[in-house]
N, C-alpha and C positions, 0 to 999 in steps of 0.2 A: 569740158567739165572743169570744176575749181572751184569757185568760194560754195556754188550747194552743197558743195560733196562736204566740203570743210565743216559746214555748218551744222550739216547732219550728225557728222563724227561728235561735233561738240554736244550738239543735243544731248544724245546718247549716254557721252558722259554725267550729264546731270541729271538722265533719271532719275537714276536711284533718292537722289537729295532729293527731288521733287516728291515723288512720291512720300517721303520720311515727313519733309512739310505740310504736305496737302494733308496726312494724315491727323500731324500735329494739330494746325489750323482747327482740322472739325472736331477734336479733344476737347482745344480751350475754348472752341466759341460756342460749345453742348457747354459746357461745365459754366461758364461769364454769362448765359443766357438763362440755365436754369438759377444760378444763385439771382440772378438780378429779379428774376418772375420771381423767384421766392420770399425774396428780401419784400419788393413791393409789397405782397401778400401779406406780409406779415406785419407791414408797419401801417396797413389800410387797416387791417384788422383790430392790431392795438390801438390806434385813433378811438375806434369806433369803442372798441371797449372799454377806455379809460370814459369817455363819454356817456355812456349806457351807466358804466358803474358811478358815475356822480351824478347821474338824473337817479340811480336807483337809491342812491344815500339820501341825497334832497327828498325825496319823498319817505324817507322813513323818516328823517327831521319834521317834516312837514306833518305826517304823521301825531308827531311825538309835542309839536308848537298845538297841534289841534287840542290834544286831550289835556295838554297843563293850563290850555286858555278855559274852558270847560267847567275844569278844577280849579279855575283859577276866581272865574264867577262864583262856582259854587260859593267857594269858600267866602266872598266876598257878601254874599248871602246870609249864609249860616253867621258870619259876623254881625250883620248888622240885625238880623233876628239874636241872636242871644244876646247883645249889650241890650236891645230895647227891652228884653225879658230877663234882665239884671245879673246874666249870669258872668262867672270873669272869660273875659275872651283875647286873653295875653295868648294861651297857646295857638287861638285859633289866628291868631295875627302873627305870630312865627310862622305857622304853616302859609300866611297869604304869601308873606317874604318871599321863603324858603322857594313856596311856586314861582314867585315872579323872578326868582334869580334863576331860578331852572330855564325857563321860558327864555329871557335874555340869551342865557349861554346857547341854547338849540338858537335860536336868532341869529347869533353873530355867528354860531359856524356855518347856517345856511348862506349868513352871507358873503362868505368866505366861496361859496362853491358854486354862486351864480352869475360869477361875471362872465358880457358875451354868452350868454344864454337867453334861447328865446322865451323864456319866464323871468327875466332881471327885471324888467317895468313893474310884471302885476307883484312881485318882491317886493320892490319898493314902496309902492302904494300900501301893501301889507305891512311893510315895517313901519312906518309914517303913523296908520292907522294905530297900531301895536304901542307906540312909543305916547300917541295921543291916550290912549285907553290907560296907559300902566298911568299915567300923568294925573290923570283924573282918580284912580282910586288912589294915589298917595293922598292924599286930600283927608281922605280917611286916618289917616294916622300923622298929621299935621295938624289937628286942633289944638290949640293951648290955652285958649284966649278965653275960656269959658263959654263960648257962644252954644248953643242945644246940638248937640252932636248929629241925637236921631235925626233932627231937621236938616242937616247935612246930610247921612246916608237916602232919607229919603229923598233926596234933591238928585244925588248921585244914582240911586236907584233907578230914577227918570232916565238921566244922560246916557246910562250905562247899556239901558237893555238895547238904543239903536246903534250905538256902537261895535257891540260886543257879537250882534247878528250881520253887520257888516265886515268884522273880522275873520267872522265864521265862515261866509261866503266868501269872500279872499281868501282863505286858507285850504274852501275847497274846488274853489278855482284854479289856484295854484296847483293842487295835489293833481287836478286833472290837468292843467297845459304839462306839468313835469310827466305825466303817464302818457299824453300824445307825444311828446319830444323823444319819449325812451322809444314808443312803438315808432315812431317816425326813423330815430339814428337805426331802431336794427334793420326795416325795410331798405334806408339808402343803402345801408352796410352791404344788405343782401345782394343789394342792385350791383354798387361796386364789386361786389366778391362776383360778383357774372360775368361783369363786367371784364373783370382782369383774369376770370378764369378763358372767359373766352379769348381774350389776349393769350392767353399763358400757351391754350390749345393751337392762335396762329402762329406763334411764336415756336410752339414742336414742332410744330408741323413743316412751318419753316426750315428750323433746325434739321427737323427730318430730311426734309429737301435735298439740300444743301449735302446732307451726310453721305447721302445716297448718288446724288452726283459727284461730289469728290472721291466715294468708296469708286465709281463705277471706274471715272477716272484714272485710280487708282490699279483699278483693274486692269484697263488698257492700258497702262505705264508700266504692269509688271509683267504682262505680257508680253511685252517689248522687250524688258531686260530676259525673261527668260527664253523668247523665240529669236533674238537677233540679236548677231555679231555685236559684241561694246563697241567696236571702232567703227565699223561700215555701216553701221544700219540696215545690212542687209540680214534674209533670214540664216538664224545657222545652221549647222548639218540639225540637229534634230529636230526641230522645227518641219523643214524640207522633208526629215524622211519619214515622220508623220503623216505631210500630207501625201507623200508616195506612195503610202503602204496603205492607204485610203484609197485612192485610185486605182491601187494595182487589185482592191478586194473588189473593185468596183469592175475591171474587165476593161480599165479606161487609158492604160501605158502603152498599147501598141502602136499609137503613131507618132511618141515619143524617141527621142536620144539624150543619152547624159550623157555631157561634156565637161571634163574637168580640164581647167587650162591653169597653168605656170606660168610666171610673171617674169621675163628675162632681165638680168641682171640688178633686182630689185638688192641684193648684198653691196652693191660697185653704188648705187643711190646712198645705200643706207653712210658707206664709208665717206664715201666724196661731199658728202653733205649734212649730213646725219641722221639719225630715225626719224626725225621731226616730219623731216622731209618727204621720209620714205613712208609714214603714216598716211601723208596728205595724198600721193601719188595713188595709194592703196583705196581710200576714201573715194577721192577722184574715179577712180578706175569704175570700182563698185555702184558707186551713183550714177556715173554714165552707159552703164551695161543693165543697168537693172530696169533705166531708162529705154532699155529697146526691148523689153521682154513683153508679150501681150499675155493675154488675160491665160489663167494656168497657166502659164510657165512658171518656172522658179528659180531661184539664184540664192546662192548659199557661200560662204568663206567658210572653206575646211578649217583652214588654218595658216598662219604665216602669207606668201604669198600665191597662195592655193586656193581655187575657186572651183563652183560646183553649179550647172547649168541641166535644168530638165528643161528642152527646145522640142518644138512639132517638129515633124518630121518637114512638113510644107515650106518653114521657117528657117530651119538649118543651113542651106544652102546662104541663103542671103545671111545668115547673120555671122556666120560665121568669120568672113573677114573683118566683120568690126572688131569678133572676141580676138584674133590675133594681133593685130594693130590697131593702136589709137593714139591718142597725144593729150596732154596737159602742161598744166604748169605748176611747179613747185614751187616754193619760197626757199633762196638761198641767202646767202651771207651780204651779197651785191643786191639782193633782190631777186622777182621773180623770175625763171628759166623754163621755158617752155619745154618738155622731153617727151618722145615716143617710149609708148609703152609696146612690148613685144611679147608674144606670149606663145608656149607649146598646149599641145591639147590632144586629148584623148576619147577618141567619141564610139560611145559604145549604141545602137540602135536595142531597145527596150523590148522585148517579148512578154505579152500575157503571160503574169504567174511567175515574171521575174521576183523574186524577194528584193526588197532595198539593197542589202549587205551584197547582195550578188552584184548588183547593178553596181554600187560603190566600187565594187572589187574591183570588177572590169573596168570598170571607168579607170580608174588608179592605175591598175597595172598596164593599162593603154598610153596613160599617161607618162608613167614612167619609160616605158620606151623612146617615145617621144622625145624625153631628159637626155636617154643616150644619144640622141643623136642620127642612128643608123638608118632612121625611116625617115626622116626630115622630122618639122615642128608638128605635123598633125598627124596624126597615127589614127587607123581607123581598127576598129576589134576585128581580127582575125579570128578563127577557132585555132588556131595556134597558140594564141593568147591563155583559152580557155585551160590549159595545161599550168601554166605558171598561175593561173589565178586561182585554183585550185592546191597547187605547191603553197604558194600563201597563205592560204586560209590554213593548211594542217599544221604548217609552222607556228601559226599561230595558237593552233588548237589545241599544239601536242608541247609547245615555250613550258609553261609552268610547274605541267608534271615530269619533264625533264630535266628543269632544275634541280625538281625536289627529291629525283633519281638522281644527283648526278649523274647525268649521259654528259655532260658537258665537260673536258678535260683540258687540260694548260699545258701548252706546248712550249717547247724556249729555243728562238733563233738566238744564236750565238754574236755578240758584237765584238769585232778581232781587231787589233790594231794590225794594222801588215807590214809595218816595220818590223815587226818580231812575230808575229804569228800567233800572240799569245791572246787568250779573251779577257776582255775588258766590262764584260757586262751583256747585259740579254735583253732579250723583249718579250715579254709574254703574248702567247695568241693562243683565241680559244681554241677549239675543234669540237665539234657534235658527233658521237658515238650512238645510233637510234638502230637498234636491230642489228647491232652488229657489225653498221657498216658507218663510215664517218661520211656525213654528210659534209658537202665544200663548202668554206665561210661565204663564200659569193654567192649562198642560195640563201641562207637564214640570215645573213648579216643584215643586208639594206633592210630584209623585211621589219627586222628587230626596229633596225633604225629608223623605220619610216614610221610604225605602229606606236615607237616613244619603250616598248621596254629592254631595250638594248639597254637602260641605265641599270636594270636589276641585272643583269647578266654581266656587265661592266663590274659592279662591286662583289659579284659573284667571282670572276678572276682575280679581281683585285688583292679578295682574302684569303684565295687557294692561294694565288703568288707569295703573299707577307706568310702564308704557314712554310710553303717551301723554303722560303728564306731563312727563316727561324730553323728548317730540319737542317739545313746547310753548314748555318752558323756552327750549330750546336755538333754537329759533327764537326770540326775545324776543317771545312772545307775554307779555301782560298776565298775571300769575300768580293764578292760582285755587285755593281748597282744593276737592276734588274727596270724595268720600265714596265709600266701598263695603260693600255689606250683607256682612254676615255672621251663618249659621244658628247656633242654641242649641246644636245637636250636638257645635260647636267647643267647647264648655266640656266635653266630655268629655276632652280630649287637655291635659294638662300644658302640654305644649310649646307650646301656641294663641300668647301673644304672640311667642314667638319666632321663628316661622314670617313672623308678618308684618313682625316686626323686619327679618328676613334678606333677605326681599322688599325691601321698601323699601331695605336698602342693596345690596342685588345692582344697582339700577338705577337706584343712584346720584342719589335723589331726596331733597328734604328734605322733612324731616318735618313743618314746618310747614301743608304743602301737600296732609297727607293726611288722612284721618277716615274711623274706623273708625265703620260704623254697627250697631249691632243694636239687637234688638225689646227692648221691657217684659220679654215672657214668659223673656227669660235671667234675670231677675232673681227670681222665683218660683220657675225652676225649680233654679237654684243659687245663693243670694244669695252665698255667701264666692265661690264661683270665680267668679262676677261680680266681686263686689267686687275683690277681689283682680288679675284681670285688664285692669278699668279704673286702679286704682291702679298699675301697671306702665303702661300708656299714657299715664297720666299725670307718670309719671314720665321717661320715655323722648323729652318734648316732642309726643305723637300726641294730634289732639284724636277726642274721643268723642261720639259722636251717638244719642239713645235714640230707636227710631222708634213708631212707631206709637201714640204716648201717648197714652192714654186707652181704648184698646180690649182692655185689661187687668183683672187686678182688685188689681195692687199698685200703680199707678200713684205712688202719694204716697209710699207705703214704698220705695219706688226712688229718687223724690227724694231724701227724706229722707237714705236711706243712702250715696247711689253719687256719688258727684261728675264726672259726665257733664259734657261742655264745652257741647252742643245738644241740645236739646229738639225733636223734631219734634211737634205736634202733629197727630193724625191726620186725615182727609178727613172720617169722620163729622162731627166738631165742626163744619169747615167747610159741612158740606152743608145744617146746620141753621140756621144763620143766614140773615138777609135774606127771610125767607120770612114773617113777622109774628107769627115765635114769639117773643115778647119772655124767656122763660124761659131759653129753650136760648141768646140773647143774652150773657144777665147770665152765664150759668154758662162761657159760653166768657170773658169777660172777667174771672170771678172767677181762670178757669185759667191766664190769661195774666199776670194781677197776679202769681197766684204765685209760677208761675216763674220772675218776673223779681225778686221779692224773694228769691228763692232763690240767683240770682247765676247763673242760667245764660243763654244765648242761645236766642231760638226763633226756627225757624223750620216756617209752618203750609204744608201740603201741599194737593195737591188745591183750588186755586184756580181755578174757571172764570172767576168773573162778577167784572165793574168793582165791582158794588156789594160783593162781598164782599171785594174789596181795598180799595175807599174804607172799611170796616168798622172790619178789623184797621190802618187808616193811622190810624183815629182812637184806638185803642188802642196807638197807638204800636209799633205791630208790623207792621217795616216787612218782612222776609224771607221770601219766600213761594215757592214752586214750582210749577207750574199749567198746566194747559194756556191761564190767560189768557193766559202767554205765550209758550211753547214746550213743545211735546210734546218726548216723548227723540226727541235727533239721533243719528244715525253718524256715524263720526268726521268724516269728509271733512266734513258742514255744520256740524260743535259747531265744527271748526275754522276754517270761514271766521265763525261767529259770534262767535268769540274775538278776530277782526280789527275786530271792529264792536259792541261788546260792551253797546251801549247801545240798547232796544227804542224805535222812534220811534214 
């Protein structure tokens, strides 16, 4: 496995953009396709209309030349009938004018509006005709010469009638080619407007197409995002338990197993190399297991490096050593490094009428055995199991309404210096009171912590602790810095420092007096939002406490990098001394040198025995916490211990 796996991961990241695109895309090219069929439409249209509206004006001209040529005879008639019958015919020769100026002007606007028209010839021929005709009755009011006038009109008389019937017929020749031209542009119009409508209709239709394939597209790209893993491309848990709780209505999970396997040392990758790293290994893994699965089976990523396997029962046998061991290669600093992958696993056999969440459970709490160790890497469901997986689930059931009771109560181990005896500061730990009886943190803790709400129950001590502290103060009790754990989980949320900022000033405590504590494994498992989140603590005046040191595997890469205020060292270390292992001696001394050239404070935990504080006193390491000399109190005895604060 290696660059598919790679490539898939990356895929995966670009959904989402893909999808945003592909949507965009069929927005503008529905919006750029209809404006364009529109636009067309509309400028074929206006063509034709500005067209249609100048054959419809030419023929009202045409019209309007007919009736003033008409009148224009007349008049040229009645003229020459009343001078031969002696009457005066000055008016009636203003009126011939008046016509022929009328006539001209409809003339020259018709011929304004004929150009490139299929009537501009027989126009011509008509104005020619028109300009011949007007030419010959000026004639009539050009005599001066004495010559017999009538003998003119009557000469003119002659010329005039085949003229003025040739005008006639041109003029309604004309009126008729301008009436076929109009019925002619609206038919092509029509054609066109069909034409482009049925363009416009392949054109939706197209568009339609198109929309419909990229919506589908679309479909199956958000499908993706919401049934499978962003990084792996494999399906996620609900996806998976969807299709299990189909099959189990169906009567079809009995010759099924779920097998949830854990990824070994995937923290010691993430450190020694970096997430980058540990991403691709993840990717890698995924793609090459999901690669052996046949048809129904399923594969899911719970989460982190946590995976989730519905196997035939036929199939399990064989596949199983792949899911334990396999190999890839990551990309490091040098270049690519080939590493085996190692893995624990939990494999629970499916019964008809299993529920998902049952199946899960047990799968999980199989697996978590597994983690400890005691059963080796593969752990199979015992009905042993069935007890604790049950425990879990009421833990679960019963977390929220025992908040909101507080059943949940803050106990305080004492932190002693043992050069003097005297306390130096505390640690807060929860305890569960449910029916009267306290329940042990090593039954609800991990569950808290595995499930993710250990963080509400974390800032739930947190603010009992800061009110204790304020009751403290405020009685002038001797002031103590007091500690509170907090889960790695917390480094998922942004906001982590400022939640306990907010705390701390809702109740009015100083900061001096508080200390935040978490494990090593924050440090592996995000070193910047570690880092990052101590440097805000540290800037804020809160001191910082790293617990459990040395039951890690960055332990020194934490020093090195994180500027923590305290150093816990863990109970292993202590437990190993005084016993006449001179080894395990030297190396707890080598550890303590450290990290006091480091510049930090320590304080060692899990101290029973005199001899192992006469120990750490000859190392100069004087702060210890222990049941030498106080288990955790409730409040009512840490606070009468507060009054007496010095162990006799």
């Amino acid at each position: 496995m290696g660059n598919d796996g790679r490539k898939k991961g990356s895929e995966r990241a670009r959904l989402p953009r893909r999808v945003v695109i592909i949507s965009a895309f069929i927005i503008i090219l529905s919006f750029i396709g209809m404006f364009l069929i529109d636009s067309s439409v509309k400028e074929i249209r206006n063509d034709y209309r500005q067209n249609i509206s100048a054959d419809y004006m030419n023929k009202e001209v045409v019209g309007d030349i007919n009736r003033y040529v008409y009148k224009h005879q007349g008049l040229i008639y009645k003229y020459g009938n009343e001078y031969e019958s002696g009457v005066d015919v000055t008016q009636v020769k203003n009126d011939i004018i008046e016509c022929r100026n009328e006539i001209k002007r409809l003339d020259n606007a018709l011929g304004k509006n004929v150009g490139d028209m299929p009537y501009e010839k027989i126009y011509n021929e008509f104005h020619e005709m028109l300009d011949g005709y007007f030419s010959e009755t000026e004639k009539i009011f050009g005599v001066s010469d004495g010559r017999d006038e009538l003998k003119i009109l009557k000469t003119i008389d002659g010329e005039l009638n085949p003229t003025i019937v040739s005008i006639i017929d041109k003029v309604e020749k004309l009126d008729r080619m301008i009436t076929d031209n109009t019925n002619k542009s609206n038919d092509v119009m029509a054609n066109n407007l069909d034409k482009y409508r049925f363009g416009e209709i392949m054109i939706i239709i197209a568009i339609m197409v198109i929309s419909i394939l990229g919506f589908v597209h679309c479909i199956f790209l958000t499908h993706d995002i919401i049934n499978r893993d962003p990084m792996t491309n494999v399906f996620n848990i609900g996806k998976v338990g969807r299709d299990i709780s189909r099959m189990s209505a169906k009567g079809r999970l009995n010759d099924y197993s779920c097998v949830c396997t854990n990824i070994k040392g995937l923290s010691i990758i993430n450190q020694r190399y970096g997430t980058k790293s540990g991403d691709v290994l993840l990717i890698n893994y995924a793609s090459a297991m999901s690669g052996l699965l046949r048809r129904n089976e399923r594969m899911a990523r719970i989460g982190g490096d946590n995976f989730l396997f519905f196997i035939k029962n036929d199939h399990l046998e064989q596949l199983i050593p792949k899911l334990m061991h396999s190999e890839t290669e990551i990309p490091t600093a040098i270049g690519m490094k080939k590493v085996n992958i190692d893995n624990r696993c939990g494999i629970y056999p499916i019964s008809n009428g299993d529920r998902f969440d049952d199946i899960l459970d047990s799968a999980y709490t199989t697996l978590n055995q597994a983690k400890r160790g005691a059963e080796g890497d593969i752990v199979r469901f015992d009905k042993k199991h069935l007890e604790k997986v049950f425990r879990r689930r009421n833990i679960l059931r019963q977390f929220k309404k025992a908040l909101e009771d507080h059943e949940f109560i803050v106990y305080y181990q004492p932190k002693v210096e043992c050069k003097n005896n005297a306390i130096i500061g505390a640690e807060a730990l929860v305890r569960w009171k449910h029916d009267g009886e306290l329940v042990p943190p090593f039954e609800f803790i991990p569950v808290l912590e595995n499930e993710g709400s250990i963080t509400e129950l974390d800032f739930y001590v947190f603010d009992r602790m800061c009110k204790d502290l304020k009751e403290w103060l405020d009685a002038g009790l001797k002031p103590i810095r007091v500690s509170s754990n907090f889960s790695k989980h917390h480094l998922k949320n942004s906001d982590f420092a400022d939640k306990i900022i907010k705390v701390i000033e809702s109740n009015n405590v100083p900061r001096e007096y508080i200390e935040v504590e978490l494990t090593e494994s924050f440090g592996y498992e995000n070193l910047k939002a570690f880092t990052d989140f101590v440097s805000r603590m540290n800037k804020e005046g809160i001191s910082v406490s790293l617990d459990d040191f040395g039951t890690g595997y960055s332990s020194l890469s934490v020093l090195k990098d994180i500027n923590v205020d305290v150093v816990k060292i863990d109970k292993t270390f202590i437990d190993r001394i005084c016993c006449g292992n001179v080894i395990n001696e030297k190396l707890l001394i080598n550890v303590i040198h450290m990290i006091k050239d480091l510049g930090h404070e320590i304080i060692c935990e899990g101290v029973e025995k005199e001899e192992q504080a006469e120990f750490l006193k000859q190392q100069e390491c004087y702060f210890i916490q222990g049941y030498l000399y106080d288990r955790p109190l409730p409040h009512d005895e840490f606070t009468e211990r507060l009054k007496s604060p010095v162990y006799r």
